[in-house]
N, C-alpha and C positions, 0 to 999 in steps of 0.2 A: 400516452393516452392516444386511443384511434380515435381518427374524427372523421365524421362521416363528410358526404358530397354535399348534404342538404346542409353544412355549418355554415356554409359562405351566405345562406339564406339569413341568418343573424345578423341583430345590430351589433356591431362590435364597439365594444367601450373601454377606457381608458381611464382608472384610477376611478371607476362610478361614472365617467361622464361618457354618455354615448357618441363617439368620433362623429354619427351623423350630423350631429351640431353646428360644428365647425366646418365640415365639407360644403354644408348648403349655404356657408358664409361668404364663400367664394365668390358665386356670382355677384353678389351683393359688392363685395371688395373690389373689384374689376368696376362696377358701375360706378362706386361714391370714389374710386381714384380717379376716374377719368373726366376731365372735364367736358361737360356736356354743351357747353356754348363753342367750342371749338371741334368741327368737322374732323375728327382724325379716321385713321384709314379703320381703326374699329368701331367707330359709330358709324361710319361709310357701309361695311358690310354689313353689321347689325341693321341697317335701317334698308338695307337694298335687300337683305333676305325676310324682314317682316314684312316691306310693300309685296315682295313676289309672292310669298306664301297668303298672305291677307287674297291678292287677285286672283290664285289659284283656284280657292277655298270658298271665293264666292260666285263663284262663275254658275255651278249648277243653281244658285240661287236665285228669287226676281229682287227686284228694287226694294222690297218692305220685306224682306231677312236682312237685308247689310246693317241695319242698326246692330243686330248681335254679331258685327263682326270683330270687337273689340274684346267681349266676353270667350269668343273661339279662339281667337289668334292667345288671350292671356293662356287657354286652356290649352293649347298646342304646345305653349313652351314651355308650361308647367310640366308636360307632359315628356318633352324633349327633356327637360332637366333634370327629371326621376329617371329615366330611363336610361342615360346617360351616366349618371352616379354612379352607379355600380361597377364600371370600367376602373374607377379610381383603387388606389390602393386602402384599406382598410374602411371600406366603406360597402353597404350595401344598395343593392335595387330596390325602392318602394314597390313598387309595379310588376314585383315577380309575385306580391303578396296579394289572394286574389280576392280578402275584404277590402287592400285600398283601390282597385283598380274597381271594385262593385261598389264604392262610397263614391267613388265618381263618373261610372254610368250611372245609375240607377237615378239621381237626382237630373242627371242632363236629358235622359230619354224623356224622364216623364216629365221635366219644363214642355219640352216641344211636343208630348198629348197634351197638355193644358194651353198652352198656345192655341191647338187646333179647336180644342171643346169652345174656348171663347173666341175665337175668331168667326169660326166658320165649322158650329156644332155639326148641322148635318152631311157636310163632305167628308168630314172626318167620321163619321160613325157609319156614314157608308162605302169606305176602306174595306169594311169588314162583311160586306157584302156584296161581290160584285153583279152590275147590272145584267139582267139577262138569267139568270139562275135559276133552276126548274123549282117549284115550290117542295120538292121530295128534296131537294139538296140545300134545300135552306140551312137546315138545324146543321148539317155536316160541316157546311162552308164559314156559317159561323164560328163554329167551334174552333176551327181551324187555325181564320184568318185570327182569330181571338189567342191561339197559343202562339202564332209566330209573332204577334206583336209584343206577346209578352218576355220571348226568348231573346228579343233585342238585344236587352240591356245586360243577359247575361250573352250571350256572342260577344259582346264589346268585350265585357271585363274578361272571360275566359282567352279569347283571342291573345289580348295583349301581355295576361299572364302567360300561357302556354309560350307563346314566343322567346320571351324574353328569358323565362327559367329553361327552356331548353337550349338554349344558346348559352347559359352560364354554364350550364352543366357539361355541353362539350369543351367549353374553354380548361374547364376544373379540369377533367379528364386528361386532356391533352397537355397540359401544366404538367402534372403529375407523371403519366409517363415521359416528359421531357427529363425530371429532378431524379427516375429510377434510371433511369436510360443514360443517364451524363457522364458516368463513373466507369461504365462497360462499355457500351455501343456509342461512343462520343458522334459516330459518323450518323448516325439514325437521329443521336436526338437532334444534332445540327438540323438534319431536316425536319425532324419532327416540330424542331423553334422556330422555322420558316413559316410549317403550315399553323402554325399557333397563332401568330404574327398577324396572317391574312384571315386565320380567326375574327381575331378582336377586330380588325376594319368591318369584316363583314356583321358583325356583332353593333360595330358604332353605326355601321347603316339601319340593320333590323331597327335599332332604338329608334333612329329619326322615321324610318318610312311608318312603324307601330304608329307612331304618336301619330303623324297625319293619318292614316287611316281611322284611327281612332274619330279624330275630327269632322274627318271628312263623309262620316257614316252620318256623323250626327247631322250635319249640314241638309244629306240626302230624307234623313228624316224630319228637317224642319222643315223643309223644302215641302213634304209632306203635309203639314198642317198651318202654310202661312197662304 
């Protein structure tokens, strides 16, 4: 049977049960092994890279967004976790698929317009108009500012799909001619398993910088309406 590039985009299952199951039991396994009243060198880094990331993430922020700093950072590492996944073996990317990446903008953007409409209605609805505007550029500049707010939340979710599936798909690529290439040109695929190798890191990076960007937009848009 040929199987195309887009298969790795599938859940893959096992006897009826979908292997994604058990992959996302993982992190959960690591947490309920480790004891948590005792400082070990993994809840040391765990806790030294959630402080840094947390103060990163609130810096464009003022004093009255850091309540939702707890809602972002869970959303960051959600987002780190899916992204992530799909490096493993028999396991797919959520985040390459681009209804789930729009089921979670779409509800984050429009928390922070609702934020803005009840905080502080009129600063927020004159976003969409700025000061100074010739009364002939009204209708235009409305209109405008009115689609790029709305293209927000799909730039999130297209962004973080485009990335991530393009990056699998070089990986596949290069997999593939490593496994045709192994039997004849053993000298080429060695290298060509080198650069496959620095693939996948730079693939494990795209996943983490995705996900803080992802957040990090959202941040500059609450920012916007607190």
């Amino acid at each position: 049977m040929i199987l195309s590039f887009f298969d790795q985009f599938n859940i893959p299952s096992m006897l009826g049960i979908p292997l994604m199951m058990p992959s996302m039991l993982f992190p959960l396994l690591i947490w309920f092994t480790t004891n948590r009243l005792i400082q070990s060198r993994y809840a040391t880094i765990q806790s030294l890279f959630i402080f840094s990331a947390t103060k990163q993430m609130m810096l464009p922020i003022n004093m009255k967004g850091h309540k939702w700093a707890s809602m972002l950072m869970a959303l960051l590492l959600l987002l780190i976790l899916l992204n992530t996944l799909g490096l493993l073996p028999y396991t797919f990317t959520p985040t390459t698929q681009l209804s789930m990446n729009m089921a979670l903008a779409i509800p984050a953007w429009l928390t922070t317009i609702l934020i803005g409409l009840r905080n502080q209605p009129t600063i927020t609805l004159g976003h969409l108009l700025p000061e100074g505007t010739p009364n002939l550029l009204i209708p235009m500049l409305v209109l405008i500012e009115t689609t790029s707010l709305l293209i927000r939340p799909i730039a999130l979710g297209v962004r973080l799909t485009a990335n991530l599936t393009a990056g699998h798909l070089l990986i596949q690529l290069t997999s593939t001619a490593v496994m045709f290439m192994l039997g004849s040109m053993t000298t080429t695929a060695m290298v060509t398993l080198v650069v496959l190798i620095l693939l996948t890191c730079l693939e494990m990076a795209v996943a983490l910088i995705q996900a803080y960007v992802f957040v990090l937009l959202l941040t500059l848009y609450l920012q916007e309406n607190i």
